[in-house]
C-alpha positions as CSV (number, residue, x, y, z in Angstrom):
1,X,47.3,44.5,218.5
2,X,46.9,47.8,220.3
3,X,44.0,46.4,222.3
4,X,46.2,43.4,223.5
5,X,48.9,45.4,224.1
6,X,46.9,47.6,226.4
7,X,45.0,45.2,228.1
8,X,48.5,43.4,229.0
9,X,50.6,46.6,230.0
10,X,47.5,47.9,232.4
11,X,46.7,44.2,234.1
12,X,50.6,43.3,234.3
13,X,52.2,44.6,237.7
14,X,55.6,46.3,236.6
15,X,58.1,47.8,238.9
16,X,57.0,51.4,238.4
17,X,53.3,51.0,238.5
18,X,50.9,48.3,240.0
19,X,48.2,46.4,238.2
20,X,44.6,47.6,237.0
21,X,42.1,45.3,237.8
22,X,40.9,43.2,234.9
23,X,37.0,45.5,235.3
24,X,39.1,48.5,235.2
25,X,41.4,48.1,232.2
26,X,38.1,47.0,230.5
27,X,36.8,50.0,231.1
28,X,39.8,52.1,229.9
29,X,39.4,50.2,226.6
30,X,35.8,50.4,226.2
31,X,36.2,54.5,226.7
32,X,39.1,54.4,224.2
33,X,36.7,52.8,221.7
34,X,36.2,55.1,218.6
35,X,39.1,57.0,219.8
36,X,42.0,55.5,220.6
37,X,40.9,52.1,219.4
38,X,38.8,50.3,216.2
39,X,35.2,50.2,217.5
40,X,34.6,47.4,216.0
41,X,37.4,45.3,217.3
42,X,36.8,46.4,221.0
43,X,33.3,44.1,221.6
44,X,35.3,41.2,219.7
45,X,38.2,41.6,221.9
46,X,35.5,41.5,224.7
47,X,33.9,38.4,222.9
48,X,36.5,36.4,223.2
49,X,38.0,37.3,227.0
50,X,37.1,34.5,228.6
51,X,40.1,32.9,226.2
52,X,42.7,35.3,226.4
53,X,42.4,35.1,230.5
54,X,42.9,31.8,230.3
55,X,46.3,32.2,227.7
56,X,47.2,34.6,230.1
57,X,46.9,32.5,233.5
58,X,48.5,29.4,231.4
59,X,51.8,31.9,230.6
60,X,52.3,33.9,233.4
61,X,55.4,34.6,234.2
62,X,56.6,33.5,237.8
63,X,58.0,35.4,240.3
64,X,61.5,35.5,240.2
65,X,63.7,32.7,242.9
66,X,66.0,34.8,245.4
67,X,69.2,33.2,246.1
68,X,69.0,32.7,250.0
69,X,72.4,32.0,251.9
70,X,71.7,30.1,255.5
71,X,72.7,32.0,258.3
């Protein structure tokens, strides 16, 4: 879950911070490997990115409607 989790908060854009690229946030998890996460699960999280891009694009949230009064 940590791997997820990671990969979601780096590529998401959030009001304090903007998003990683997808390469970058890769390589933050491939460093992390060993340390910070399973080594083992890293290259199967990797295996199966072509699949969790594609959950991700399906689900993205939408940007939020402004209420616009006319002038």
């Amino acid at each position: 879950m940590a791997i997820a989790d990671v990969f979601d908060a780096l590529t998401t854009e959030r009001p304090y911070k903007k998003a990683w690229s997808v390469d970058d946030a890769l390589a933050n998890l491939q460093e992390g490997a060993g340390r910070h996460f399973d080594p083992v699960l890293v290259p199967l999280f990797l295996s199966v990115l072509p699949d969790i891009l594609a959950i991700r694009e399906r689900w993205k949230e939408q940007p939020a409607l402004t209420s616009q009064t006319p002038a």
